[in-house]
C-alpha positions in Angstrom: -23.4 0.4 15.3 -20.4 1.7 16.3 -17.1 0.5 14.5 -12.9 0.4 15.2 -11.2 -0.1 12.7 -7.2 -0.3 11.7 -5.3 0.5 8.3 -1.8 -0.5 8.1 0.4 0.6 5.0 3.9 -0.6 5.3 6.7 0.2 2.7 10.2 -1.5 2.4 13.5 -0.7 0.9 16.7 -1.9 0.7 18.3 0.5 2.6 17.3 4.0 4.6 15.9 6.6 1.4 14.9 9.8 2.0 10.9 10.8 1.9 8.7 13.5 -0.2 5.5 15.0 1.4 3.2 12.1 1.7 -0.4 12.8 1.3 -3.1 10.8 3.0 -6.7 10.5 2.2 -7.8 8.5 5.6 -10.0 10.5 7.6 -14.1 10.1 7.0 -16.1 13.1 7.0 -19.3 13.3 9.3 -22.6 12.6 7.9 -26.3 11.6 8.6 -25.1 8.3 7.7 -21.4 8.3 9.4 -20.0 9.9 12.0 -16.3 10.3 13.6 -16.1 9.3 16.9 -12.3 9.3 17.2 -9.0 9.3 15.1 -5.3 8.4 15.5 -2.8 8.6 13.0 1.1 7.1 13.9 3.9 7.1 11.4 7.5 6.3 11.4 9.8 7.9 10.7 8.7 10.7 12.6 6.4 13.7 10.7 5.3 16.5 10.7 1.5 16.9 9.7 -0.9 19.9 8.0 -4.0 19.3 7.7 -6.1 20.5 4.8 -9.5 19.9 2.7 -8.9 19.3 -1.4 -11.3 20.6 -3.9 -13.7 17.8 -2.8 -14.0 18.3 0.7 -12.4 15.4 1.7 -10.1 16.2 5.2 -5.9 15.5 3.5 -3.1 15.2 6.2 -0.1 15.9 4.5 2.7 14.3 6.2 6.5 16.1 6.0 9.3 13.9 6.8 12.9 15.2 8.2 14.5 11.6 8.7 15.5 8.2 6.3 14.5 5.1 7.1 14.5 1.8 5.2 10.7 1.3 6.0 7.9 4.0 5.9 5.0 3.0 8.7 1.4 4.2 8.4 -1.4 3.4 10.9 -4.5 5.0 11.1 -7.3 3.7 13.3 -10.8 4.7 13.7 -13.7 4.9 15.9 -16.9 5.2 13.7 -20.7 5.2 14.2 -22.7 3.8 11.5 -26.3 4.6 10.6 -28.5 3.2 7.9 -27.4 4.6 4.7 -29.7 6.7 1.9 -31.6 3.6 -0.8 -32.6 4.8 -4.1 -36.5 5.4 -4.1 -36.5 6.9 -7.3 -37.8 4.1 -9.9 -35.9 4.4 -13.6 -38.1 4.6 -16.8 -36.9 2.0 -19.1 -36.3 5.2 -21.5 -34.1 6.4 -18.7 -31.2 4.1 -20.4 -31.4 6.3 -23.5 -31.6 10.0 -22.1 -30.4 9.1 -18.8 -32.0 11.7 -15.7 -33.4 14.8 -16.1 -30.8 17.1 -13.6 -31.7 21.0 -13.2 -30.3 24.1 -14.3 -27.9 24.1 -10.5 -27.6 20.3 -10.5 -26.1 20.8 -13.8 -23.6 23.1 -13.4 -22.4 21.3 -10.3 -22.8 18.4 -11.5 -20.5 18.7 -15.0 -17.3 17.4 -13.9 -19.2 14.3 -12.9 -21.6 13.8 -15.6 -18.2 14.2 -18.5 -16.7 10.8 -19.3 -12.9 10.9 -18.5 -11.4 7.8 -20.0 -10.9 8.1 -23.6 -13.2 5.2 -25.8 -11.6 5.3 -28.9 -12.0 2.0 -30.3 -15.2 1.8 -28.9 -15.3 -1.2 -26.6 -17.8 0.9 -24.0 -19.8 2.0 -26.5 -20.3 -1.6 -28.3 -21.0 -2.8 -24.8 -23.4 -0.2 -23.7 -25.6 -0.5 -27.2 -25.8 -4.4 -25.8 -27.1 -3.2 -23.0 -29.4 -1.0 -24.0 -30.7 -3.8 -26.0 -31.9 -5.5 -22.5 -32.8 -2.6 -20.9 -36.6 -3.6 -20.1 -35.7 -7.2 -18.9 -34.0 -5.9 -15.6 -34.9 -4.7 -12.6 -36.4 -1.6 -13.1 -33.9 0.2 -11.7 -31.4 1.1 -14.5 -28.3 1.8 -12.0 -29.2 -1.7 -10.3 -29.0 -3.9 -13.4 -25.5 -1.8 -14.5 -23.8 -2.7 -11.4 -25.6 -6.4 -11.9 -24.2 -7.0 -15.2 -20.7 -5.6 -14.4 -20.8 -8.4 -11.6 -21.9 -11.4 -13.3 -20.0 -10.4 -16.5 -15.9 -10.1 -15.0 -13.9 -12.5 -13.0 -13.1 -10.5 -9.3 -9.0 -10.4 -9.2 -6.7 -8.9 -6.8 -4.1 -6.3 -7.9 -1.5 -5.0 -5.7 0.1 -2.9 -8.2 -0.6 0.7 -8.1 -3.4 2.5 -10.0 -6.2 1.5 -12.1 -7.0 -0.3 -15.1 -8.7 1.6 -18.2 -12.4 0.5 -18.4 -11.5 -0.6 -22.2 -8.9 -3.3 -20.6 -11.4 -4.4 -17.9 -13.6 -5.2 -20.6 -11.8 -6.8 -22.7 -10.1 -8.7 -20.5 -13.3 -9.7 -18.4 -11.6 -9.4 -15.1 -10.6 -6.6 -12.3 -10.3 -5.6 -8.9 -13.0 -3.3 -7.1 -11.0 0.1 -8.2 -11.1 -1.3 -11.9 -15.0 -2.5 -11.2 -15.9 0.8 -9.7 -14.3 3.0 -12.6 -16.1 0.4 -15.4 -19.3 1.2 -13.8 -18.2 5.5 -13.6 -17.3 5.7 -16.8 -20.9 3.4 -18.0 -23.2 5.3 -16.0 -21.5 9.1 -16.9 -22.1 7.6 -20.9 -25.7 6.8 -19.8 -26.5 10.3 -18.8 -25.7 10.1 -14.6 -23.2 12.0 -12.5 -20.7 10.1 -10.9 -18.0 9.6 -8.7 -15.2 7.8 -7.5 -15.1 6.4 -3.8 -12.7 4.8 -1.6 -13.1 3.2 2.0 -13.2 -0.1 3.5 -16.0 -3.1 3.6 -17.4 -4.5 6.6 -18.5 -8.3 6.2 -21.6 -8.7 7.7 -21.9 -12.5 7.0 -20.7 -15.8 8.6 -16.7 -17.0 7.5 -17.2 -14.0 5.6 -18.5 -15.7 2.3 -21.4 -12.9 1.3 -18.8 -10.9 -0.5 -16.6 -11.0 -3.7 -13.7 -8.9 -2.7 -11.1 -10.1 -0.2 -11.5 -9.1 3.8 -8.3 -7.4 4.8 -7.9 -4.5 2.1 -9.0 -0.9 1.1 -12.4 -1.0 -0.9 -13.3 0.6 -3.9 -17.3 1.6 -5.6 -19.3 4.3 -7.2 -21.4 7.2 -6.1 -24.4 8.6 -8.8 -26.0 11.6 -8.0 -30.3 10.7 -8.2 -32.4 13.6 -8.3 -34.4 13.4 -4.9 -32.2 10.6 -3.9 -28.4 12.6 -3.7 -25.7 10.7 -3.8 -26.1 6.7 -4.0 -23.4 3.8 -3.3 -23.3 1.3 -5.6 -20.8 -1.5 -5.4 -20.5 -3.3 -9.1 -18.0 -5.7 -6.8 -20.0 -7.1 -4.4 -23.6 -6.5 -6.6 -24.5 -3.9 -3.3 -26.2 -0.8 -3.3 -26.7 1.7 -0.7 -25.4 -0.9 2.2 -24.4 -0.3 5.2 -21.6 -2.3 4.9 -19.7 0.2 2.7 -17.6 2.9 4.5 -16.4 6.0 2.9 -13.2 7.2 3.3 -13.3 9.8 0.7 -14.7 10.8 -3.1 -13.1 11.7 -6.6 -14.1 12.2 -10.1 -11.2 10.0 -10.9 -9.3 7.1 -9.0 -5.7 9.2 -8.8 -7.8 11.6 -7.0 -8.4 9.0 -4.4 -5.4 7.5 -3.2 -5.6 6.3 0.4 -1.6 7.3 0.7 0.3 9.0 -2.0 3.7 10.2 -1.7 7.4 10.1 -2.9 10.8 9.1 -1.7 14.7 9.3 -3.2 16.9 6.3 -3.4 18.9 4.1 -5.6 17.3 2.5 -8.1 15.5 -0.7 -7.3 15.3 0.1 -3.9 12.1 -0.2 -3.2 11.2 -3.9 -2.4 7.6 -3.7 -1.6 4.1 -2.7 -0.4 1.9 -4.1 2.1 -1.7 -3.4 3.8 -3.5 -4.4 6.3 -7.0 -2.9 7.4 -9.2 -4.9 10.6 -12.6 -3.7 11.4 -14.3 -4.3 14.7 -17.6 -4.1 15.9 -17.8 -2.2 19.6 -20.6 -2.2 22.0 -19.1 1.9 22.2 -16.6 4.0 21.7 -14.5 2.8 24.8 -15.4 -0.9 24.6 -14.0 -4.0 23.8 -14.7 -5.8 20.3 -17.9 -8.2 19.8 -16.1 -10.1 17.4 -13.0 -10.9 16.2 -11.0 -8.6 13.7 -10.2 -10.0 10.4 -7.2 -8.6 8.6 -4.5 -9.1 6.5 -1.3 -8.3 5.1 
C-alpha cells in the first residue's frame, strides 16, 4: 500500500518576529514494515537546513532562519510504502502482571532507559490504579499489554488539546480524560511500572474505515501511542487511543523515552510580548495506486 501524505504546521503573529533554530522530527526511517519512497520539506521564511540523527536514530532537520516574518510555514509531504506490521505472538502469563518479562543480560542494559519510570507518582494515583488492576489480571485477554491499553480506553473520555506538551499520567487519571499524547504516556509510564520497556511514538493515523467512524481520535492531526519491547516480538505498537495494536494503520514518524523528545516541530522565535496569536495543523493522507499516481480516495484533513 503505498501512501502520500501532507503535514501542515502554520504559526501566526502579530507582526514579523525573528526565528531560533527550529528542529523537526518529520521524516520516517525505513523498515521491514515502512519504507520512504519520497520526501519534500517547504518552509517560509526561507531556511537553511542540516540534517542530523539524535540519540534515537530518528533523521532531525534543523531548520536556520535569516529572515522575519509574521507567519512561520511548514509543509512536509510524503510518499510511503506500507507493509503489514510485527503482532505480538508471545502470550503473557497471568503472573506476567506481577514480575513483568523476563529481558536478558544485553536487552537489559539497552533496554534501562526504557524500562525506568520517568514521571514522578508521589501521591500514588498510578500505583492505586495498577494494584486495581492487578486485581483483574486473569479476567482479560491473556495478553497483559492488550487488556492495559483496553482499560486505559474504556476508562478516559478522548479530548482534543491544542496546547503544547503533555499531561502528567497522575492528571489523566484523575481527571479521566486526555488526548492520544496524554493516552500514550498513561499507558508508558503503566507498562514501565509493570516490568516492560517502553517508548514514546509520534506519527500520523490512517482511517481505514467508512465516514471514518472506526477511530476515537480526530482525522486531520498528528497521532500519538506506545512502543513495548517483547522478547521474540521487538518492538510492538499499541494505541491505548484507538484500543489498536500492531495495525497497520499507525505510521511512525519517530520514537522517544519521553514526549518532549518527540516534538514533530520544535523551535523558538523573539518578539513582543503576546505576539504570538496562534497554532494550526493540518495533516491529509492519501492512498496511491504508486508513487507517481493519483489518489484512490479523497484526502481528509484539517486545520
Amino acid at each position: 500500500m503505498y501512501l502520500r501524505i501532507r503535514h501542515a504546521t502554520t504559526y501566526r503573529y502579530t507582526q514579523p518576529v525573528s526565528f531560533g533554530p527550529h528542529r523537526l522530527m518529520l521524516r520516517p526511517r525505513d523498515s521491514f514494515d515502512l519504507r520512504v519512497v519520497d520526501t519534500a520539506l517547504s518552509i517560509s521564511p526561507a531556511a537553511e537546513l542540516r540534517w542530523l540523527h539524535d540519540a534515537y536514530g530518528n533523521p532531525i532537520a534543523v531548520a536556520e532562519f535569516s529572515e522575519s516574518s509574521d507567519t512561520l510555514d511548514i509543509i512536509s509531504e510524503l510518499t510511503l510504502e506500507r507493509f503489514g506490521p510485527a503482532l505480538p505472538h508471545t502470550r503473557m502469563a497471568p503472573e506476567a502482571v506481577l514480575t513483568g518479562l523476563s529481558y536478558s543480560d544485553s536487552e537489559q542494559a539497552v533496554l534501562q532507559p526504557y524500562l525506568d519510570p520517568a514521571a514522578a507518582d508521589a501521591d500514588r494515583v498510578l500505583e492505586r490504579w495498577l494494584s486495581d488492576f492487578r486485581q483483574r489480571a486473569d479476567q482479560g485477554s491473556g495478553h497483559l499489554l492488550r487488556d492495559l491499553a483496553h482499560e486505559i480506553n474504556v476508562g478516559l473520555g478522548y479530548s482534543v488539546r491544542y496546547d503544547e506538551g503533555t499531561q502528567h499520567p497522575a492528571d489523566t487519571l484523575l481527571s479521566g480524560q486526555g488526548s492520544c499524547r496524554d493516552y500514550a504516556w498513561l499507558f508508558i509510564e503503566l507498562a514501565r511500572r509493570l516490568g516492560f520497556a517502553a517508548r514514546f511514538v509520534t506519527g500520523y493515523i490512517q482511517d481505514l474505515t467508512p465516514d471514518a467512524a472506526g477511530l476515537v481520535s480526530p482525522i486531520g492531526l498528528t497521532h500519538a501511542w506506545a512502543d513495548v519491547f517483547i522478547p521474540g516480538d521487538g518492538w510492538i505498537e499499541f494505541d491505548p487511543t484507538n484500543d489498536l495494536v500492531a495495525d497497520r494503520q499507525l505510521l511512525r514518524v519517530a520514537v522517544a523515552r519521553v514526549p518532549d523528545d518527540a516534538s514533530p516541530v520544535a523551535g523558538s522565535f523573539t518578539g513582543p510580548a503576546g505576539s504570538f496569536i496562534g497554532l494550526s495543523v493540518g495533516v491529509s493522507i492519501e492512498p496511491i495506486l504508486g508513487p507517481a499516481e493519483e489518489p484512490l480516495l479523497p484526502a481528509s484533513s484539517a486545520a
